[in-house]
N, C-alpha and C positions, 0 to 999 in steps of 0.2 A: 438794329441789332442783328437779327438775321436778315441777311440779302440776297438769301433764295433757300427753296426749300431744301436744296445738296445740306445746305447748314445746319439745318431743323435733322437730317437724317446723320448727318454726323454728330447730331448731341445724341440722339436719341442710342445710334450705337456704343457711344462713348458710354454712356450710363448703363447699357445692358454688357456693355462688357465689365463696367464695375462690378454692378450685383452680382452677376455670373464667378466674379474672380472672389468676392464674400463667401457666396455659394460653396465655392469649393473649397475656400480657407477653413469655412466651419465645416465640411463635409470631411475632409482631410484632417482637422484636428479629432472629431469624433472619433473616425475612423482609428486611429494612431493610442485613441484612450479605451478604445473597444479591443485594440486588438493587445495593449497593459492588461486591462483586465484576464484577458481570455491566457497569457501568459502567465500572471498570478495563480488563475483556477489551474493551470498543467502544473506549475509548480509544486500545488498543493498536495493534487492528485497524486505527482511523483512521488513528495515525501513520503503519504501515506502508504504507495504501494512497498516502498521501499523498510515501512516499519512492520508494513504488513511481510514482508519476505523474510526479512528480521525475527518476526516472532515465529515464523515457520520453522525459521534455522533453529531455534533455541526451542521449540518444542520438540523438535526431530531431534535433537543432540539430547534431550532432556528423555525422551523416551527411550533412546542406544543405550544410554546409560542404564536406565532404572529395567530394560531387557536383562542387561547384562547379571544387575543385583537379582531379579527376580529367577533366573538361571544357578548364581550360586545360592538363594535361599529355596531353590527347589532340590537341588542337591544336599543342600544340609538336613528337610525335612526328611528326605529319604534315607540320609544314615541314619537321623534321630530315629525314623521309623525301625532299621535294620537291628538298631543297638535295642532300641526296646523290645524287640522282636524277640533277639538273643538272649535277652534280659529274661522276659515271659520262658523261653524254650529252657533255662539252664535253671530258673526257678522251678519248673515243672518236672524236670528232670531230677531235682533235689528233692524233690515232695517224694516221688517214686522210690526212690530208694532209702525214705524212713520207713 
């Protein structure tokens, strides 16, 4: 079968270049599902950051807003304030002169 040892050293490389070429099929496939996942995990992360930017925008919008009401109900406290004020001063000024 074999007729010299040259033969014996071409099976033997023949067969290490198999394994070798396995080797790297399954290293290579790993690889390719390792790097699916670690794309899934950026995706995820994106969303997130993205719902996280989202909620920032709409609490920011949500506070401009509720500034701005808080702005006109501190103006209205203060006429409320002014009118009872006037209210007090024109009552006391009515007691005075009974």
């Amino acid at each position: 079968m074999f007729a010299s040892s040259l033969d014996i050293l071409n099976l033997v490389i023949s067969i290490c270049l198999v394994a070798i070429t396995i080797f790297l099929c399954f290293a290579l496939y790993y690889f390719a599902s390792s790097m699916r996942k670690i794309h899934l995990v950026a995706k995820k992360v994106e969303q997130g950051v993205a719902k996280a930017e989202e909620f920032v925008e709409v609490a920011r919008a949500k506070l401009k807003n509720s500034s701005a009401y808080f702005m006109i109900l501190g103006e209205l406290a203060k006429k409320a304030m002014e009118f009872l004020q006037e209210k007090r001063n024109s009552k006391k000024a009515g007691d005075k002169k009974k």
